[in-house]
C-alpha positions as CSV (number, residue, x, y, z in Angstrom):
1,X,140.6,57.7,142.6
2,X,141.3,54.3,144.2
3,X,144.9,54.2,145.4
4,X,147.3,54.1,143.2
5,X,149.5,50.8,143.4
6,X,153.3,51.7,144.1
7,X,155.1,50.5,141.2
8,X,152.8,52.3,139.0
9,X,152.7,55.2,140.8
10,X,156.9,55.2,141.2
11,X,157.1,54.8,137.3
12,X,154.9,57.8,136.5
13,X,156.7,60.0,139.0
14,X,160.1,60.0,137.4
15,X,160.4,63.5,136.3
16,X,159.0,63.1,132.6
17,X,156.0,61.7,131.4
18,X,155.7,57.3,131.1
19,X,154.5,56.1,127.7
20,X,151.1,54.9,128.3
21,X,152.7,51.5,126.8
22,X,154.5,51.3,129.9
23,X,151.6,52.3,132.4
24,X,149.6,49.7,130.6
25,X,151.7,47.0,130.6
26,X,152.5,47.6,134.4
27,X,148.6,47.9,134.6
28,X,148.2,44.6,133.1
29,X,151.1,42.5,133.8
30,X,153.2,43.7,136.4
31,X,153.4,40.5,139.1
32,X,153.3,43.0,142.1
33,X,150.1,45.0,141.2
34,X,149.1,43.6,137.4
35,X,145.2,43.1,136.4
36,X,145.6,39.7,135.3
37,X,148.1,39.0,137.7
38,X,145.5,38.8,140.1
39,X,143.8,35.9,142.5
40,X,140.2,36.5,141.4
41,X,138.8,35.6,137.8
42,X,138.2,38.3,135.6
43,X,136.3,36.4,133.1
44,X,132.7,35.4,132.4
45,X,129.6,36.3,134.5
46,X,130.8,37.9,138.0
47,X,134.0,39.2,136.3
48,X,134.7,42.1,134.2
49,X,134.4,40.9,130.4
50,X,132.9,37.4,128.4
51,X,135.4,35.6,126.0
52,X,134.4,32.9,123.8
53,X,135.4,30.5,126.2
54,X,132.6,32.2,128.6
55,X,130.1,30.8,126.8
56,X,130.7,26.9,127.1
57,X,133.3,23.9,125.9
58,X,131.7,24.2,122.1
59,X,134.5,27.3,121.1
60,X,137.3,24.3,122.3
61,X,135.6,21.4,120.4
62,X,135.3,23.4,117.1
63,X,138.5,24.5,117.6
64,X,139.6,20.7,118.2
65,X,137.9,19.5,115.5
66,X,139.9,21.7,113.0
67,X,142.5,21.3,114.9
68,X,142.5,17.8,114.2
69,X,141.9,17.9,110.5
70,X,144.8,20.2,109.7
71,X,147.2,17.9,111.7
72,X,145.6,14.7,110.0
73,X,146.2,16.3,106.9
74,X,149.6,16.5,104.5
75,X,152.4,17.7,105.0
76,X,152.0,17.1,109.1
77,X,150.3,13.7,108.8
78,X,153.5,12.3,106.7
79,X,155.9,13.5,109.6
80,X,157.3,10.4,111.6
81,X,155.0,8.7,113.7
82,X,157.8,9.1,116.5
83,X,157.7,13.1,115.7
84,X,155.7,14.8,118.1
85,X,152.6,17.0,117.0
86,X,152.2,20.4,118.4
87,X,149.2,22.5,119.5
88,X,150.9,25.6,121.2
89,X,148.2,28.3,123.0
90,X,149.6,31.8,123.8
91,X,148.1,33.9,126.5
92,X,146.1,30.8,128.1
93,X,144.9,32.3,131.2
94,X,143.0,30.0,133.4
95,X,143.6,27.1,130.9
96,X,139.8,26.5,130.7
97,X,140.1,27.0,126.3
98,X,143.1,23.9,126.7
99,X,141.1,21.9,129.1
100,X,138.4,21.9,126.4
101,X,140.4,20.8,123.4
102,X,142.5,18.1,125.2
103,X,139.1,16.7,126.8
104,X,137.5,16.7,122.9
105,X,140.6,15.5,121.8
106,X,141.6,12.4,124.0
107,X,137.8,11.4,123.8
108,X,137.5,11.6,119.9
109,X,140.8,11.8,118.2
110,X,142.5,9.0,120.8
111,X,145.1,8.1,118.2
112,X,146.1,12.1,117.7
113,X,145.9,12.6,121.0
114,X,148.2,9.8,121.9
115,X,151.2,12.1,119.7
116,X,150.2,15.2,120.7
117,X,152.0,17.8,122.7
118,X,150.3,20.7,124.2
119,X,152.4,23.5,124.7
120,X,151.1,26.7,126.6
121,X,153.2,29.9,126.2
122,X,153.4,31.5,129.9
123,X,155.9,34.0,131.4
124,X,154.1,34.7,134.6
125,X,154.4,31.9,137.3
126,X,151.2,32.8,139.0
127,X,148.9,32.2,135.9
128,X,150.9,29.0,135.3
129,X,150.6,27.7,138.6
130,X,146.7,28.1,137.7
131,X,147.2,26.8,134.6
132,X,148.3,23.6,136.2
133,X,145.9,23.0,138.5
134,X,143.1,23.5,135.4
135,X,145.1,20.9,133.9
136,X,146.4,18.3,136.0
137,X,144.1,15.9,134.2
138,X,146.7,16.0,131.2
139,X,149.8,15.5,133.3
140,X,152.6,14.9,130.8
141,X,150.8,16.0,127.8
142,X,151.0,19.8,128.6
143,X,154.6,21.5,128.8
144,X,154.9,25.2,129.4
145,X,157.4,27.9,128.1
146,X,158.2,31.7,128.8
147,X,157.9,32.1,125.3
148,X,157.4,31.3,121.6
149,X,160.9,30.1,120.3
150,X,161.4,28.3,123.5
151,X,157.7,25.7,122.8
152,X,158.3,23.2,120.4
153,X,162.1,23.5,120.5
154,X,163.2,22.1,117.0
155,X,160.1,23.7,115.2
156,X,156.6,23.6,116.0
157,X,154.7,21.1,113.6
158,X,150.9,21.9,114.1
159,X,149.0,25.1,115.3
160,X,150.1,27.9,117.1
161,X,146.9,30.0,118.6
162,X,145.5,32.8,120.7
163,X,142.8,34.0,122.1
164,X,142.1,37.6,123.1
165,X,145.7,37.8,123.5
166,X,146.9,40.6,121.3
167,X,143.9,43.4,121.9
168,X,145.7,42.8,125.9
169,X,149.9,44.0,124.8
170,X,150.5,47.2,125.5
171,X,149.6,50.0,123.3
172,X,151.5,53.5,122.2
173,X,148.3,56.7,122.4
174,X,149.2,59.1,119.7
175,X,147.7,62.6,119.5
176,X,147.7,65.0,116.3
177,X,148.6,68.2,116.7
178,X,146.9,70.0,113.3
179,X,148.5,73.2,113.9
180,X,151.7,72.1,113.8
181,X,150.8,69.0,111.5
182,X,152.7,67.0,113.7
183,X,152.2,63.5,116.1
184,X,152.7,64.0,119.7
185,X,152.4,60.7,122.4
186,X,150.3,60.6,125.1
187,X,152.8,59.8,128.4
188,X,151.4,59.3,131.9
189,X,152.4,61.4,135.1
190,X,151.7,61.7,138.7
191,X,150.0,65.2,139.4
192,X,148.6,65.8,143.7
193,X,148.3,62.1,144.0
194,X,146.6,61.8,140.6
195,X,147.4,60.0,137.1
196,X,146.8,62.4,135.0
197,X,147.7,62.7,131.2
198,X,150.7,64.6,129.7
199,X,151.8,65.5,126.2
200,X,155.3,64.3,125.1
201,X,157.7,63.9,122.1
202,X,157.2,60.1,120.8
203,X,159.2,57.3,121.9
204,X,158.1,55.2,119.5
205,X,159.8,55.5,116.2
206,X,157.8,55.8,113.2
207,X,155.2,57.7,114.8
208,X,151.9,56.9,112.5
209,X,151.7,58.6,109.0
210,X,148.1,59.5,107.7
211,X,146.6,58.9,104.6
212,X,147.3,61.8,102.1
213,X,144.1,62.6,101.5
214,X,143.4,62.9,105.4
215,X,146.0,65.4,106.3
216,X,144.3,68.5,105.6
217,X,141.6,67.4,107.3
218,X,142.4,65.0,110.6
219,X,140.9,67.3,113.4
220,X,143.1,68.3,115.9
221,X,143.5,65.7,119.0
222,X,142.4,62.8,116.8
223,X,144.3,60.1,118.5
224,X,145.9,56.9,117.2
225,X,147.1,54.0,118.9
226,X,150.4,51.9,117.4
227,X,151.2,48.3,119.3
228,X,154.5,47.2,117.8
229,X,154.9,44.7,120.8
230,X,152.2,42.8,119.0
231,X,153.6,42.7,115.7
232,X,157.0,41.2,117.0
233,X,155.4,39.0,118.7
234,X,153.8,38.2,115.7
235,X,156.6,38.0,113.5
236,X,158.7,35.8,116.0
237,X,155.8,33.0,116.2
238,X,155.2,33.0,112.1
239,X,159.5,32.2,112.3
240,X,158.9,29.1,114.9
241,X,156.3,27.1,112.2
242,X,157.7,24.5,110.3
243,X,155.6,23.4,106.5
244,X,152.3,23.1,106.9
245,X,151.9,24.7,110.2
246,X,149.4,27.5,111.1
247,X,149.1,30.5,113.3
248,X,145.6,31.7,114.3
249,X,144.4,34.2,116.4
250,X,140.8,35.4,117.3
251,X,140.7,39.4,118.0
252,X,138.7,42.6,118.6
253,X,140.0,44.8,115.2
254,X,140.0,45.8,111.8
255,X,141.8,46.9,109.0
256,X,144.6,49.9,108.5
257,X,141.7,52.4,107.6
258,X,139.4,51.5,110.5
259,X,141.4,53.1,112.6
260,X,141.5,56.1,110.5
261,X,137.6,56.6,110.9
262,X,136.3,60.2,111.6
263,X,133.7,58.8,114.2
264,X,136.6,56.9,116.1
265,X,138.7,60.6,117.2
266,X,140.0,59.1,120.3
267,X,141.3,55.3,119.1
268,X,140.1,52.4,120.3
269,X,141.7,52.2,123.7
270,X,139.1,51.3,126.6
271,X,139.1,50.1,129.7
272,X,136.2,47.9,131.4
273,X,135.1,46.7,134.9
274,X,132.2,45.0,136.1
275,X,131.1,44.3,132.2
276,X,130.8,48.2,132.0
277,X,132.8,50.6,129.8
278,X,134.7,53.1,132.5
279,X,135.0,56.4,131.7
280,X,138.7,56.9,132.9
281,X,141.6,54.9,131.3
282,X,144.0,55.9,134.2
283,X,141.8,55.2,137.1
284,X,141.9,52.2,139.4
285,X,145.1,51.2,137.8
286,X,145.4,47.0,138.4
287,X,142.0,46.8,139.3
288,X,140.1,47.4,135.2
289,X,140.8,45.9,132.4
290,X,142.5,48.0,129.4
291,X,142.1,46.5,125.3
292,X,142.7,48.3,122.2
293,X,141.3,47.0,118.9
294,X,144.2,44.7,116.9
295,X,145.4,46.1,113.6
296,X,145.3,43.6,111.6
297,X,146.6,45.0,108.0
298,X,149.6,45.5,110.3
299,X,149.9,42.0,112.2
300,X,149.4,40.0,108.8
301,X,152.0,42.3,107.1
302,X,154.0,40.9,110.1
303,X,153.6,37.1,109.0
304,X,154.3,38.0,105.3
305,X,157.1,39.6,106.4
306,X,158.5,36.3,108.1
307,X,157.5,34.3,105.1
308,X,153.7,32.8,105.8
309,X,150.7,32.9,103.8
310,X,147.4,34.3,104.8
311,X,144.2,31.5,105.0
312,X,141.9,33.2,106.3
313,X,140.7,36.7,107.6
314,X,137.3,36.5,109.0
315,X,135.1,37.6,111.3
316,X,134.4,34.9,113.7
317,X,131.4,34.1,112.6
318,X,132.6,33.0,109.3
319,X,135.0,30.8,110.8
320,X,133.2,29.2,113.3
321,X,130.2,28.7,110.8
322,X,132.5,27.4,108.2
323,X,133.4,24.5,110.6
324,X,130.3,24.1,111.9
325,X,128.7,23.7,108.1
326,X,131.8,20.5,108.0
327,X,130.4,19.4,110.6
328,X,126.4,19.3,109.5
329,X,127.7,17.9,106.5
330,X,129.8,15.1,107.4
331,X,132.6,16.6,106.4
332,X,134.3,17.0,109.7
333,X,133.9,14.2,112.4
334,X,132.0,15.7,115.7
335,X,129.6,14.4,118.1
336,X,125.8,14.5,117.8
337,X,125.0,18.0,117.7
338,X,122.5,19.1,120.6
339,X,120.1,21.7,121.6
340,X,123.0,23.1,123.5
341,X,125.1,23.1,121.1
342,X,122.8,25.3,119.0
343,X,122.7,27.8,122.0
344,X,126.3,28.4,122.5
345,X,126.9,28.4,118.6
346,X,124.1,31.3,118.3
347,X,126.2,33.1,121.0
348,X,129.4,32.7,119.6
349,X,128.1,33.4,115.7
350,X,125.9,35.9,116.2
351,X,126.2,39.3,115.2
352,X,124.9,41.1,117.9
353,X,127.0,38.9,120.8
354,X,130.2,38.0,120.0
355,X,130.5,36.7,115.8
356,X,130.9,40.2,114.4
357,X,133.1,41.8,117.3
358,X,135.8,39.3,116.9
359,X,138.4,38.6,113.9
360,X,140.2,35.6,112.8
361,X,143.4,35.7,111.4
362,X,144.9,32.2,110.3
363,X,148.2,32.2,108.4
364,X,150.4,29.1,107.5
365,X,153.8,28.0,106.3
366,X,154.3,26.9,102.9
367,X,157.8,26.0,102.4
């Protein structure tokens, strides 16, 4: 095993086991020794893992597009012309997804563009300072903010988005014990210099509860994985929208009882490098990237809870080819469509790359 960074290793040696939440989010985020914390990219073709963004500027411009027509449109196109219009991006990386909607946006929506404010939601001052430099282009347009309630202070009028920014917060492991007919967590703990997994009572509270009809039969070990961190976070943006706005997000998942599947016994929770699934969650701590599969049933009972409306739950390819068909149509203002246009579409549509894989799930604010 590569050596274990210090914080990490300090955390899991505390005399009980560390909720894997924990040791993931210190995987992930932690500013000393964090994954995405650090200096090299881990996206696209000499990184770890493609995002839509990987492909090319057309995932941005479709996004602008709509983007555009939804804030063009009633209620947020009767809002005084002195009232600022929001785009707000949550878990924006290396900005390269912003760069491409304000580019689209100042070029072919001036007049929008002109009221616009782009917010990007940020808590870690290394990926802004990255963030900035992507951007400097749109100096003054773009404002930052540690997070959601403090972005569009007043109430956000417009869209608030993410991208792969969910399937990344840090996840609890579950474990069923079928003797005892009881959940256990899975915890972390250090063991001769080694990360090694360790049973222990759960720390989250409600541990999951099976379908009825599954009890009898859920084989022992079958493991679950609960992110409640995602559904607050969830919850707390769907309270920042004002009428008419929306909240999207594009996401490995499913539904409630995909998770429940007999050929998924050990969850979703996986861990790549190199584009290459790894075989060991715990190893190389900071240095592979760890993503569990979004509930979804459980993120849009979030928003209803906070009093917005589902649109839309899609897979992406639904979504994207719904805007695209605007577009062929004349529907939706866009550009001449190219060749490579066509070529990143396929890629981002099609079912064997990346149009099944991901889901889209776009609520909005009625009242």
């Amino acid at each position: 095993m590569a050596e274990i960074p210090e914080k990490i290793a300090s955390a899991a040696s505390g005399g009980k086991p560390l909720p894997f939440a924990q040791f993931m989010a210190l995987a992930l985020d932690c500013p000393v020794c964090g994954y995405y914390e650090k200096e090299g990219d881990s996206i696209g073709r000499h990184g770890d893992f493609y995002t839509s963004v990987s492909v090319g500027p057309l995932f941005g411009q479709l996004l602008a597009a709509q983007f555009a027509a939804w804030l063009e449109a009633p209620p947020l196109a009767a809002s005084p012309p002195e009232a600022p219009l929001h785009l707000v991006e949550a878990g924006a990386h290396r900005a390269l997804l912003a760069r491409d909607i304000l580019s689209w946006l100042q070029h072919h929506r001036p007049k929008l563009f002109s009221r616009l404010e782009y917010w990007i939601v940020e808590p870690s001052a290394r990926k802004r300072t990255w963030q900035e430099g992507a951007l400097a282009a749109f100096q003054g347009r773009v404002r930052w903010a540690s997070h959601v309630g403090q972005a569009a202070d007043g109430g956000l009028r417009g869209v608030l988005f993410a991208n792969e920014l969910l399937d990344a917060m840090p996840v609890h492991r579950f474990g069923w014990d079928a003797s005892r007919r009881v959940w256990f967590e899975w915890g972390v703990t250090l063991q001769d210099d080694r990360l090694v997994w360790a049973r222990m009572a759960p720390s989250f509270d409600p541990a999951p509860e099976a379908p009825p009809e599954l009890l009898g039969v859920l084989p022992d070990g079958f493991i679950l994985e609960r992110c409640p961190a995602a559904e607050a976070w969830w919850r707390g943006a769907a309270t920042v929208l004002q009428t008419g706005s929306r909240l999207l997000t594009f996401d490995y998942g499913g539904r409630e009882e995909d998770f429940w599947r007999p050929e998924r016994p050990f969850g979703t929770l996986r861990a790549f490098r190199r584009h290459r699934q790894q075989p060991d969650l715990l190893s190389n701590p900071g240095r592979q990237d760890l993503t569990a599969d979004v509930n979804f049933s459980r993120i849009e009972a979030a928003g209803l809870a906070a009093g917005v409306t589902t649109e839309t739950f899609s897979t992406q390819q639904g979504f994207l080819t719904r805007i695209a068909g605007r577009i062929w149509e004349g529907q939706l203002a866009f550009e001449p469509w190219t060749t490579e246009h066509t070529r990143q579409f396929q890629t981002l549509t099609h079912p064997e790359h990346l149009g099944r894989a991901f889901r889209v799930l776009l609520q909005r604010r009625e009242t």
